[in-house]
N, C-alpha and C positions, 0 to 999 in steps of 0.2 A: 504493500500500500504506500510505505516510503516512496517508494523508487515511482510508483506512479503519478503521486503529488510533484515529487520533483521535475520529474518529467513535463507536467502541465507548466510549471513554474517556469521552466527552458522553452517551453513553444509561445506563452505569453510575453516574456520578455523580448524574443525576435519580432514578435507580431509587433508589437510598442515600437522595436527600433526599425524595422521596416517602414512602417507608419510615419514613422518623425523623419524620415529619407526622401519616402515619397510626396511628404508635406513641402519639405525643403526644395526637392527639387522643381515640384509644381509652381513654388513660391520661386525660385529664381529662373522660371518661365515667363512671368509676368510681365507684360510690358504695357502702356498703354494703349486704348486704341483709337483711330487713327481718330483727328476731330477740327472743326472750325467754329470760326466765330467764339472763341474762348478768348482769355488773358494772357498773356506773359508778362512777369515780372524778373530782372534779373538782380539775384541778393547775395550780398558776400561769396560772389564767385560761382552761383551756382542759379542757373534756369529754374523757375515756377512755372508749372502750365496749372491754371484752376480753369474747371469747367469747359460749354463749347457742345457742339452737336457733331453728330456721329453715328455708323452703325454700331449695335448692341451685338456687336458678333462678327467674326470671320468667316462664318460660315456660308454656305448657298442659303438661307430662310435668314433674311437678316432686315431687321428696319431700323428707321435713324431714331435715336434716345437721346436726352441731353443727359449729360455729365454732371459730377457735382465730386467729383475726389481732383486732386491736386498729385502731380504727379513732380520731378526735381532729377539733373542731372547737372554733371560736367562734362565739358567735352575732352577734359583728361579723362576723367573716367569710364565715362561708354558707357553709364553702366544709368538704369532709370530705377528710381525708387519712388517709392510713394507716401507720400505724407499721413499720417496719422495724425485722427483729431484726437485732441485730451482732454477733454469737455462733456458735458452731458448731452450738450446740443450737438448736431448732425451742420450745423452749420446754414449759409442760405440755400442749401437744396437747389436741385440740378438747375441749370438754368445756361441760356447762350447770350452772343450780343449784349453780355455786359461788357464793364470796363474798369480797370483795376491803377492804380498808382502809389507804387511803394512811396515812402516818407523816410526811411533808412534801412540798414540790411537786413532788420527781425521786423519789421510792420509792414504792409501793406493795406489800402482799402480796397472796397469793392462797389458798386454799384450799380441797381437796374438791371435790366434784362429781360430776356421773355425766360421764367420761373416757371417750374411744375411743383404742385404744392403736394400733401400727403395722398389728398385723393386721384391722383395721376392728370388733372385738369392745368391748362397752361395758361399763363395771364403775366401782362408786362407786371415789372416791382420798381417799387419807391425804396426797396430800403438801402440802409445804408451799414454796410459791415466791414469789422475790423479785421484783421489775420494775425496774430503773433506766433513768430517760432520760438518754441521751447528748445529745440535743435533742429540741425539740419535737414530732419526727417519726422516731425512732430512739431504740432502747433494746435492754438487755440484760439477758436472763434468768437467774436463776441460781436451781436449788434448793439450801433451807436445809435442811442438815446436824442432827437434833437431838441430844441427848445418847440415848445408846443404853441407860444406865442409870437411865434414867427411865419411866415408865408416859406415854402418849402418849394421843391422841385415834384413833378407829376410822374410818375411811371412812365418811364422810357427804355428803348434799347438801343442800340447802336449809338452810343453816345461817344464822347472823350470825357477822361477825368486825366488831371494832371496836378501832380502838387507843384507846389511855386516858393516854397521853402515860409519860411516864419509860421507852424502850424497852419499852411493854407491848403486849399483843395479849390480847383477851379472845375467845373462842370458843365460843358458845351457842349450844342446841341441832340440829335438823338430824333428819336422816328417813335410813336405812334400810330399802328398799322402804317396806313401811306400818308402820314400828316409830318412834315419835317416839324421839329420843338422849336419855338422861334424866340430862345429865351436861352439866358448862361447864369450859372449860379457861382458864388462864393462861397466857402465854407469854413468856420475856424474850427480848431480842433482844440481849440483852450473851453469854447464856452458850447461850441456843439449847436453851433445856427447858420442856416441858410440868409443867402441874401442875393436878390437879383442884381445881376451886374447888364450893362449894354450890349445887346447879342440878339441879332434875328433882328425883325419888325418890331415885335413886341420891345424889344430890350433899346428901342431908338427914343421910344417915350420918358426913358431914364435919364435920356442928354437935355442940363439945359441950353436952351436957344440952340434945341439940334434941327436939322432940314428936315421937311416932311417925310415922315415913313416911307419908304415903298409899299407899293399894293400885299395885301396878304399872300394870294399866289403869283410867284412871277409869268410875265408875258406867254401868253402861250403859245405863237408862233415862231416856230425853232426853224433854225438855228442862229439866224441871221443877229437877233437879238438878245445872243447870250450871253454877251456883258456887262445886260443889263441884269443878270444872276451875279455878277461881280465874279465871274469867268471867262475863259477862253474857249472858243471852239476849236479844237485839230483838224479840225475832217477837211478842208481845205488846203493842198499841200501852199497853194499859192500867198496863204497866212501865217506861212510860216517864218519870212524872213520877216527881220525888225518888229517882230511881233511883241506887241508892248499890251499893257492894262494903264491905260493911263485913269487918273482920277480927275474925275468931273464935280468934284463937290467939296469943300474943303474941308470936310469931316463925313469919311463911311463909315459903318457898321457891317462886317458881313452877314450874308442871308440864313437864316437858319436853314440848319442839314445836317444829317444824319450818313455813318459810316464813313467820317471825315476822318485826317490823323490829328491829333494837336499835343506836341512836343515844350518842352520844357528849354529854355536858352538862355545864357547866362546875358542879364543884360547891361547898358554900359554901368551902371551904377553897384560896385556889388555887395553892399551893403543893402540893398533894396531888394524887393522881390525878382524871381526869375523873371523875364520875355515869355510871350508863350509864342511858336509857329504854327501857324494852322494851315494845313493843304487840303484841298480836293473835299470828297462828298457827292452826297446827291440828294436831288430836292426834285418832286414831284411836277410832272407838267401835263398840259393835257393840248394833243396832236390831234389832226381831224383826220377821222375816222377814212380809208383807204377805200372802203366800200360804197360808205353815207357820208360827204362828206358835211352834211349837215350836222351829221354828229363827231364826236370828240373820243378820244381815248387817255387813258390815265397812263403816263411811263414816267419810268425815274428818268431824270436826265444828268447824266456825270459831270462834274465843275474841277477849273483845275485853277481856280484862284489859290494863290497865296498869300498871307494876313499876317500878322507880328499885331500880340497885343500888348502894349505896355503894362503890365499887372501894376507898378507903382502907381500907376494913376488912377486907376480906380476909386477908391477914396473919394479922392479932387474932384472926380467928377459927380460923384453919388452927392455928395456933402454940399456941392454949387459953387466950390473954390476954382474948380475949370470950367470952364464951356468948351462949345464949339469953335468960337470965333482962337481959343488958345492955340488952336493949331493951327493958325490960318496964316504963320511966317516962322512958323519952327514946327518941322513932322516932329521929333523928337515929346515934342507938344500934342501931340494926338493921343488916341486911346486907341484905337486903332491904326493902322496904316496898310494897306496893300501895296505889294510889290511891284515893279514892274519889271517883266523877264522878259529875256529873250532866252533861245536857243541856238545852240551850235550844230551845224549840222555834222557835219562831221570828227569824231572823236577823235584822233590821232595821238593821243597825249602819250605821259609815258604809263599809263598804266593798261591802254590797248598791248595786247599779247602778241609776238609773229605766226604766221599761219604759215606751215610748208607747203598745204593743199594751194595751188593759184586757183582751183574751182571754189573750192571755201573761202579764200582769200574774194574774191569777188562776189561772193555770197554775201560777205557778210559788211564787205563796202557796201554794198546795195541796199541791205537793210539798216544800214546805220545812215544812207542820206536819207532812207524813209521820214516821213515826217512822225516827230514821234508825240504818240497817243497821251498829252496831259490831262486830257477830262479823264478821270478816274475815280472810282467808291471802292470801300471793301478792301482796300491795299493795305500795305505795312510801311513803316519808314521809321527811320531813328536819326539822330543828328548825331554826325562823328566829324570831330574838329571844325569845320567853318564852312561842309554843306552838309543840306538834306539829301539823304538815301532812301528813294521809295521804290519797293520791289512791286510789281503783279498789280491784280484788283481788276475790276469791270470797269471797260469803257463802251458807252453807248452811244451809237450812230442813230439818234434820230429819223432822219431821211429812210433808213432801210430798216425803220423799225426796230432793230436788233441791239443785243447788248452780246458784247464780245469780252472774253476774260485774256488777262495781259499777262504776259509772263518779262517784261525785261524790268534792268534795274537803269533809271532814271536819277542823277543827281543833281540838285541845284546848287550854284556856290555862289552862298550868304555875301559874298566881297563882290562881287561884279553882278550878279542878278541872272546868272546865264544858265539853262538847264543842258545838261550833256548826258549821253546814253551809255552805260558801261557794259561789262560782261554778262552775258543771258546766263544765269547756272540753272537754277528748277524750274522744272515743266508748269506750264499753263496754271495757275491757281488764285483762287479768293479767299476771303476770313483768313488766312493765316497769320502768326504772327511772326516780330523781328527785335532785338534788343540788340542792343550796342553792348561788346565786352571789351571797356574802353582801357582796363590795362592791357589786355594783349594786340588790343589794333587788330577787330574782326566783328561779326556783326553773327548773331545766330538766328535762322527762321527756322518756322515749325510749322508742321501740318498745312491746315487749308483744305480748299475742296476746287473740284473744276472736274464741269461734265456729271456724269454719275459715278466720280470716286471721291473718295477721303482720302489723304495723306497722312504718314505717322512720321512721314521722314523728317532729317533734320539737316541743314546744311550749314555749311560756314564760309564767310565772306570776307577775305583776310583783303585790306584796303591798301596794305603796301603792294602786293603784286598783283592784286584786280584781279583776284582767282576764287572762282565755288569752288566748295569742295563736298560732296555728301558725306555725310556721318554717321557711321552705324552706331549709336548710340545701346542698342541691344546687344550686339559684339559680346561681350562682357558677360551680359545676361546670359546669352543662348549657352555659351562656352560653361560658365556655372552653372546653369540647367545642365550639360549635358553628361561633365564632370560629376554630380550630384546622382546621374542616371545611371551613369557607368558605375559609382560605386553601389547604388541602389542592387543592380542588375548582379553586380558581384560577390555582392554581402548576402543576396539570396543565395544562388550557387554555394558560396561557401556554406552560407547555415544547414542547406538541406543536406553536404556532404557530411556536417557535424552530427547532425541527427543520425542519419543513419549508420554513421560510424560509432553514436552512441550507441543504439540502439542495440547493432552488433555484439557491441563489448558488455552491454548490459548485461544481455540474454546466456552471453560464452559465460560471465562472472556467475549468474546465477548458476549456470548448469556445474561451473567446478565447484562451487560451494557444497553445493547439492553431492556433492560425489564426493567430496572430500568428509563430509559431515557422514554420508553412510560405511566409507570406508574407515574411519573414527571407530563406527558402532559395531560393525562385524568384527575388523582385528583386534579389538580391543578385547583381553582374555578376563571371560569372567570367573569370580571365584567362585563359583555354582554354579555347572552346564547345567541343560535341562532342556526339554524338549516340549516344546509349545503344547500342549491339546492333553500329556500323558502325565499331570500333576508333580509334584517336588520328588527330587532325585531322591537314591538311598542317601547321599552325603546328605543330604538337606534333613532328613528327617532323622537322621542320625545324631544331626547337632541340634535338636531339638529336647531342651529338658526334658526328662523325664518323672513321672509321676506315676504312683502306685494306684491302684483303683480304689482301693479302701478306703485312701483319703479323700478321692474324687468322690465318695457313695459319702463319707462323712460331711464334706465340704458343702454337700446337697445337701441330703436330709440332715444332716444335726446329728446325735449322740444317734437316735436311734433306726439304727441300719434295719431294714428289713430283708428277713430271712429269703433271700432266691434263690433257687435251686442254679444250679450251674449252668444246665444247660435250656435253662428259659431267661436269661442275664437280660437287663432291658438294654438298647442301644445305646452305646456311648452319647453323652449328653457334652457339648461341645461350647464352651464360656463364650459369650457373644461380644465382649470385649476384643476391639481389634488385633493383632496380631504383633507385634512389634518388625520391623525389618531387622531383624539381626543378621541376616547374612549378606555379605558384604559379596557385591560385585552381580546377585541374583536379584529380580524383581522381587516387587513388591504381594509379598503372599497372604492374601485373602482369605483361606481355609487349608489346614494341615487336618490330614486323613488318620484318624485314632485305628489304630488297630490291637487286638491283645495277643500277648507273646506265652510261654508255658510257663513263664517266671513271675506270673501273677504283675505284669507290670503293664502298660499300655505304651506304646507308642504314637 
């Protein structure tokens, strides 16, 4: 029974470490999957993706889900991990098309989005939430509290957030089904209050002695008058030389829109709050219908204005200490300013690459005099040293109806105003996202979507030699999955040779015990042979006291004996008192057989 307890005790214990192998190796399986319209944050060295839309599977039966776990890597390490909450809360629940902006290496916030809530039902969100990391791979959520007697921001998605340093948070525009938000907010992070700043139509009522609003929707007959959206149209190669934004008003406000970028920029004062850059978006317009042309159709249309908003001035303006008229002999003096760009058409710098192919080499002349696509939504872009970098995103061709996704990377330099086209590296995509990792001089994008796929890929765009690079970021993983498999796969083999080599050695021990233990009991000589079945030997009964019968007749009856004739004697009467084992090396004897001898004695 031992040895069978033991034995359960050896198959349970494998079972356990089997278990804890195959957990292990499942666990360094893991990888995210693939997703857009999510966040990047990048914190003390290391990529954040929260959230974003996606399929819920690899598999063939798959549909898109939104996301709500936080995934983290380095591109030293390869390797993706997943954050853990440590909290009771689950955190703001899945959600895409928000927008997040770190504050230093362990916070970031979050805000807005199209949310799914406990009951699987989806609906834009107002709120507003914190991230702290407890370490590199855990952190705790917490919603921020605002001041409840203040006017606030509405449920949005596609928005920008961006901090601007002094506990600030700026929050521009964002979409409402197909309603661009015509409205930017301010936020402090000391007292936890919203405050509407100048931004959209709505946000022009906030300038004193500002120009009349623009109309609610802009102009609806495209393209001719699109910037009057305070945009450029591309689709004209013939607009493309000297192509300027000039300003017709001596104080604009850009137009509300939604899936813009807006970037964070040190500005001349640097004691004061950041500059913020704002590029591109899209804002709703309505085209006459191709069939009826009585009637109208509703399409986003892509803008590729560029903006710098003075964040120091704010205040001034809110307060009545600026107007309009303050920037009407110093832009520096504005609250806003748009840019005005030109483009280069052709790249040649040093950071173009040589081509051996002379068919590629003229491939790719050709496509760099193309005129290149700056209305754009949906893109990515990061500020590194003194221009902007914006990779991909949908650009829409009104005229042909269509909206086409871009794949180059477009930079514009802040000192001259001039946009120029650099190295294409990832295929075709939108919603994905780009961070700047400004000590190594490279730029990391993630995921995205284009067509009917998701991306999980990850690339790097190292700025000194104007080179993509893709990144297996799983490398690491797969390789620890597979190491983990291998020992998995070997620790069984070996266990089930141990078993049965126990098992063997078990069975052989029992059997010589067993043989050792009978051959013990045969050679072992006893002091009294005897023979099974045919009662105690003569030795035995020989050393056996003996007693006279007279005493036995006395021992019974008492003093007086009665007269028996000899040969009617009654049967030996036998003391029922057990027997003692006196003889050494014979069993144990349960009844000695009396018999009478001629010497009047009994045996």
């Amino acid at each position: 029974a031992s040895s069978t307890s033991q034995c359960r005790r050896v198959r349970a214990r494998l079972g356990t470490m089997l278990g804890a192998l195959l957990a292990l190796a499942m666990l360094g399986a893991e990888n995210p999957l693939g997703r857009y319209s999510h966040c990047q944050i990048y914190m003390d060295g290391r990529v954040y993706v929260f959230g974003g839309r996606g399929f819920n599977s690899t598999g063939v039966k798959r549909a898109l889900a939104l996301f709500s776990n936080i995934w983290t890597f380095t591109v030293e390490g390869a390797l993706w991990e997943q954050v853990k909450f440590m909290a009771d809360t689950d955190g703001p629940g899945p959600r895409s098309g928000h927008a997040c902006a770190a504050v230093d290496d362990s916070t970031f916030y979050m805000f807005g989005g199209m949310a799914q809530g406990h009951d699987g039902k989806q609906g834009l969100s107002d709120e507003l939430w914190r991230f702290n990391l407890l370490s590199k791979t855990s952190g705790q959520w917490t919603r921020v509290g605002v001041n409840p007697t203040r006017r606030r921001p509405d449920a949005r998605s596609d928005l920008a957030l961006v901090y601007v340093g002094k506990e600030t948070l700026l929050l521009l525009g964002g979409c409402s089904a197909r309603n661009p938000k015509q409205d930017g907010w301010r936020f402090s992070l000391t007292d936890h209050s919203w405050e509407q700043i100048p931004f959209g139509t709505n946000g022009a009522s906030l300038l004193p002695d500002a120009p009349s609003p623009p109309p609610s929707s802009p102009p609806s007959p495209p393209p001719d008058n699109s910037t009057a959206l305070h945009g450029t149209n591309a689709t004209d190669p013939d607009m493309i030389e000297n192509q300027k934004n000039e300003t017709s008003a001596p104080f604009e406000i850009p137009v509300g829109r939604c899936a813009l970028t807006a970037l964070a920029i040190s500005a001349m004062n640097s004691d004061a709050y950041l500059d913020v850059l704002l590029f591109g978006g899209r804002v709703s317009v309505s085209v006459p219908d191709e069939d009826d042309s009585s009637d109208v159709d509703e399409m986003w249309s892509s803008l590729a204005d560029t903006w710098r908003l003075r964040t120091h001035h704010i205040s001034g303006y809110l307060n009545g200490e600026l107007t309009a008229a303050s920037g009407e002999d110093d832009s520096n003096m504005k609250l806003w300013e748009r840019m005005s760009v030109s483009q280069i058409e052709d790249d040649e710098d040093a950071n173009s690459q040589p081509v051996k192919d002379e068919e590629q080499a003229q491939s790719n002349r050709g496509w760099r005099l193309q005129a290149m696509l700056l209305n754009r939504s949906d893109h990515a872009a990061v500020l590194h040293g003194n221009s902007l970098y914006v990779v991909g995103g949908l650009y829409t061709d009104l005229e042909q109806r269509s909206v086409f996704i871009v794949k180059d990377l477009v930079a514009l330099a802040l000192s001259d105003h001039t946009w120029s086209r650099r190295a294409s590296g990832p295929t075709w995509r939108f919603g994905h996202s780009l961070t700047d990792d400004l000590d190594n001089g490279r730029m990391i994008l993630y995921g995205g979507a284009g067509g009917m796929e998701v991306f999980s890929d990850v690339w790097v765009y190292t700025f000194a030699s104007g080179e993509w690079a893709a990144l297996d970021v799983g490398r690491n993983s797969r390789e620890y999955s597979t190491l983990l498999m291998s020992l998995l796969i070997g620790g069984v083999g070996i266990m089930l040779c141990l078993c049965v080599l126990f098992g063997i050695l078990f069975r052989r021990s029992r059997r010589l015990v067993w043989r050792r233990g009978r051959a013990m009991i045969v050679m072992r000589p006893p002091a009294v042979r005897g023979t099974s079945g045919r009662g105690a030997s003569a030795e035995a009964i020989a050393a056996l006291p003996v007693v006279k019968w007279t005493e036995v007749r006395k021992g019974h009856f008492g003093d007086e004996i009665p007269d028996v004739e000899a040969d009617s004697a009654p049967a030996p009467i036998i003391n029922s008192a057990p027997v003692s084992k006196s003889v050494a090396g014979a069993g144990s004897v349960s009844a000695v057989p009396v018999s009478a001898d001629a010497g009047g004695s009994v045996s």
